[in-house]
C-alpha positions, -999 to +999 in steps of 0.1 A: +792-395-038+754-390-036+740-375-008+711-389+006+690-352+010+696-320+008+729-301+017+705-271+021+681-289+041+707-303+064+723-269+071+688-258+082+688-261+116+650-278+134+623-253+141+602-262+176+565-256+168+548-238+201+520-258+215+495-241+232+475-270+254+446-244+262+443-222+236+407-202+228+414-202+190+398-227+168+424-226+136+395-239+112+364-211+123+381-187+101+379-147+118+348-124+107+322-109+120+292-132+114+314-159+128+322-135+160+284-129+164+277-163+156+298-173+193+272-153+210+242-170+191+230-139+166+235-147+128+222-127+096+205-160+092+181-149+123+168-121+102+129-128+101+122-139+061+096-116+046+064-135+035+026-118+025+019-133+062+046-118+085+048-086+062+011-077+072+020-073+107+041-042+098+015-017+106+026+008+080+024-022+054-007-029+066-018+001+062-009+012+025-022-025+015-058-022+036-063+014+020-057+010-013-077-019-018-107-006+001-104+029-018-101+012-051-129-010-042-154+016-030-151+033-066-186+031-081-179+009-112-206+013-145-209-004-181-219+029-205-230+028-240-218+056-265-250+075-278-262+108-295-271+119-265-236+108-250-227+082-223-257+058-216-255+033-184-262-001-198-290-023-177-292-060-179-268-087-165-236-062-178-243-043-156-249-064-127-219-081-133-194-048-138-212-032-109-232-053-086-216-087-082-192-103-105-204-142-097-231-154-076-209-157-043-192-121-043-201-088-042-185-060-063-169-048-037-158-082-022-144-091-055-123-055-063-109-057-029-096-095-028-083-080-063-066-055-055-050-070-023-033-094-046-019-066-065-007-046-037+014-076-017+023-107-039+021-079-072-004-096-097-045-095-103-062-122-121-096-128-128-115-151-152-144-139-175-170-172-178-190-167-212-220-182-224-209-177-265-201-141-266-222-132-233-203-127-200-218-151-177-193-145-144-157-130-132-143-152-110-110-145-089-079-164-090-052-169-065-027-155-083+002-182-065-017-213-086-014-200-117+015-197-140+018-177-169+041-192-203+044-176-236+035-197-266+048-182-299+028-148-295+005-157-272-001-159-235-011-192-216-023-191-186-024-219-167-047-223-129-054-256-109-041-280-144-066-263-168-053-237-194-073-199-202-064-178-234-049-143-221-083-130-238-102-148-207-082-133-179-082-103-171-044-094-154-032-063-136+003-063-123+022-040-098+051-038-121+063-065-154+097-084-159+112-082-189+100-108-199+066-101-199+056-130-183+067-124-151+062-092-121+081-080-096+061-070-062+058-042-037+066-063-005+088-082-024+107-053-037+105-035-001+114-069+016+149-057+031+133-025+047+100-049+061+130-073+075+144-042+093+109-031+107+102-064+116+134-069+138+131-036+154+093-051+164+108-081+176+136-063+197+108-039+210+086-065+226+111-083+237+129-055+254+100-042+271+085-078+275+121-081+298+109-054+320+128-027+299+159-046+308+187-046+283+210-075+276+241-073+304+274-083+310+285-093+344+321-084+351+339-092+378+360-126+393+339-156+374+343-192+388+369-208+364+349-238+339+318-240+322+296-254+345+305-224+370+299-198+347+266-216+341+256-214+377+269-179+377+246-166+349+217-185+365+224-172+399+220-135+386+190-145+361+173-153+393+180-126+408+169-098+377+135-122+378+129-122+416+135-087+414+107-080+382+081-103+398+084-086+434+083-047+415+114-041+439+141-022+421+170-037+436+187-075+436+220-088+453+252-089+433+282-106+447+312-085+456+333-072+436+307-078+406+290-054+381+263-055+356+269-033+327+242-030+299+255-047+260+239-030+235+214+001+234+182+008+244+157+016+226+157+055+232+193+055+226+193+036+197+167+061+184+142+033+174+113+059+178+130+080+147+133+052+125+103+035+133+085+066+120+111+067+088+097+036+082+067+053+073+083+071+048+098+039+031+067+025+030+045+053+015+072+055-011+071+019-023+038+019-026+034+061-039+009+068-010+008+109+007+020+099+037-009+112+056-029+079+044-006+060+066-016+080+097+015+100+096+003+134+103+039+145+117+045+172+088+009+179+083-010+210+081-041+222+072-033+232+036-004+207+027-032+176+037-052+189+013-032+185-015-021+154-005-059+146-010-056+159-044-023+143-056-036+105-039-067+110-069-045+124-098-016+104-091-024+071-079-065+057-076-068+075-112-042+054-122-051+025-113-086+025-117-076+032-153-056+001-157-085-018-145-107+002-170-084-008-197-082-044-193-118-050-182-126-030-215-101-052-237-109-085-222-146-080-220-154-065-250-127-069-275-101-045-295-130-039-310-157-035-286-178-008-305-196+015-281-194-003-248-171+004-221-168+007-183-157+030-162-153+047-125-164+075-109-139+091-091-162+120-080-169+097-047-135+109-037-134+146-046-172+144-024-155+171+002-180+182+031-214+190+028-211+228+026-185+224-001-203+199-018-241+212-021-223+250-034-207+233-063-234+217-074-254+249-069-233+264-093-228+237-120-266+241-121-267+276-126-238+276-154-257+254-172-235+226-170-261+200-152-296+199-145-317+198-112-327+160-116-287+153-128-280+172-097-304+149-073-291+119-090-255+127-075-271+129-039-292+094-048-324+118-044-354+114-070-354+131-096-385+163-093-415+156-116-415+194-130-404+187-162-379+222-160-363+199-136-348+181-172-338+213-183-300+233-183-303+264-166-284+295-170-281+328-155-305+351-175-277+381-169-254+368-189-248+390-222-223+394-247-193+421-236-209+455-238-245+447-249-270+461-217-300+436-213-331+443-221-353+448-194-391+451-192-413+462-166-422+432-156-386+424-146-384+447-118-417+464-115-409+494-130-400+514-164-375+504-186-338+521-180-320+539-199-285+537-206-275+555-178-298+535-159-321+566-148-357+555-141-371+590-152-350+592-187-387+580-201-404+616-190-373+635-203 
């Protein structure tokens, strides 16, 4: 005899399944905590996205960006020529392109800061070298977001607004290279989750304090049962927090029974202050700057700014005015470009004050290590027509260890001294 189902499933006796008519749970929204914050309209997909734009108005980011591209750009820039009598400035269109103006619509310092701006947001430099045959006509900058760069076989293409330039054209500086070679990571992209953070804690400030300092609050309570009365509910008090603001009275009805308690933290509590200033800190890391160049002068003393001076010039404007130098030196003149070459002059930087300034020049004078007219030129004084004015100077008491100058009596106005140095060893 066949039975029709299951002996097992017949013995098994029928299960109700609860109904809940009202229940609050969605089954298919499945439990987490972007979906629990999604209920109350925040999202990790509010996060503000990071562009060159939006990043700018971190003032930290600003800052490290608008000071290393005016710094590098101030940096007198020369074309020299190797000589017997050591480094020569070149004249001639050379060196009104390398240090004057690059093209006939920018300045030199115009151009190097457009440059370097590129470098220090987006992460890449480019520039193209116009020749007339083997003379350099122009350099002309390129946004660096029209071109893109392909390698064929050994070489590098680059290609800008449909037309295609010979890596021996363009001369290309990036913040840091891919693996690829090709392509280059940079610094605000790099830094972007820490610029998302400061600009969400700049969005929360202004619009806490645009709120009146208010924070977000819960009203608790007996709430009219239905959407539409909670609605009239939340208005009702919205009114009242706004009637209140706009009348600068402190105080606002509540009904009874009712409380407003703050969600969230404020900004003191919170401790935005803190991390608003660690921010600083990020920042000068990502892009290697003291942080005292960032107007952070929290830590700073006398002595310890000072060598931040002195480690912003060894560490990071030396380097990267000598990967300018380097490319500018390739691309312009070749592999093998003979005796030509450009460079900076980093002494702008090390100027210190006056005082400082005038008594080491004093004494490179008088140590024979410059002469008066080299000395003038530094200032941007005219050089003296006495023709000693050409001449290294030493100190006439310098001897050999041991040896006693020789001294007339013209050099003091009296006899010669003895070895004892007794004016009357003569009569004895």
């Amino acid at each position: 005899m066949m039975w029709p189902f299951n002996r097992s499933e017949a013995a098994a006796p029928a299960v109700a399944t609860e109904q809940r008519a009202d229940s609050i749970e969605n089954p298919t929204v499945p439990v987490s905590a972007e979906n629990f914050l999604a209920f109350f309209g925040h999202s990790s997909v509010n996060l503000p996205n990071v562009t060159t734009d939006n990043a700018l108005r971190v003032p930290a980011v600003l800052a490290a960006v608008a000071f290393l591209s005016r710094t590098l750009a101030y940096l007198p820039l020369h074309a020299f020529r190797d000589s017997d009598k050591g480094a020569v400035q070149v004249g001639g269109k050379l060196q009104t392109i390398v240090r004057d103006a690059p093209n006939s619509q920018m300045g030199s310092f115009k151009f190097r800061q457009y440059f370097w701006q590129q470098v220090f947001t987006g992460g890449r430099g480019l520039a193209w070298i116009e020749r007339s045959g083997s003379a350099v006509e122009n350099i002309w900058p390129i946004n660096p977001k029209t071109a893109t760069i392909k390698r064929v076989g050994l070489k590098l293409i680059y290609r800008v607004d449909g037309r295609d330039y010979p890596a021996e054209d363009i001369i290309d500086i990036p913040f840091m290279l891919r693996e690829n070679q090709t392509g280059h990571y940079g610094p605000i992209q790099l830094a972007a989750k820490a610029i998302q953070l400061a600009l969400a804690m700049n969005d929360y400030g202004s619009q806490f304090f645009a709120g009146g300092g208010v924070p977000p609050l819960a009203l608790t309570g007996p709430l009219p049962q239905g959407n539409e009365g909670l609605k009239r509910a939340m208005a009702d008090i919205h009114r009242a927090i706004e009637s209140a603001k706009q009348s600068n009275k402190p105080l606002f009805p509540l009904p009874p029974g009712h409380d407003l308690k703050p969600v969230g933290f404020d900004p003191e509590k919170g401790q935005m202050t803190d991390a608003r200033r660690f921010q600083i800190e990020e920042f000068a890391r990502v892009w290697q700057l003291p942080p005292v160049f960032l107007q952070d002068l929290t830590r700073a003393t006398f002595s310890n700014a000072e060598q931040q001076d002195l480690h912003l010039v060894k560490h990071l404007i030396g380097h990267w005015a000598g990967a300018l130098e380097d490319e500018m030196n390739l691309k312009l003149f070749g592999r093998g470009r003979g005796t030509r070459y450009v460079r900076h002059n980093l002494d702008g930087l090390m100027r210190g004050d006056f005082k400082t300034r005038i008594e080491a020049i004093g004494r490179a004078i008088q140590t024979g290590q410059m002469t008066p007219n080299e000395a003038r030129a530094l200032e941007e004084r005219p050089n003296h027509d006495n023709p000693a004015a050409d001449e290294l100077l030493v100190q006439g008491a310098t001897v050999v260890l041991g040896q006693q100058p020789e001294r007339g009596i013209g050099d003091n106005g009296g006899p010669p001294l003895d070895d004892k140095g007794d004016e009357n060893a003569a009569e004895d």
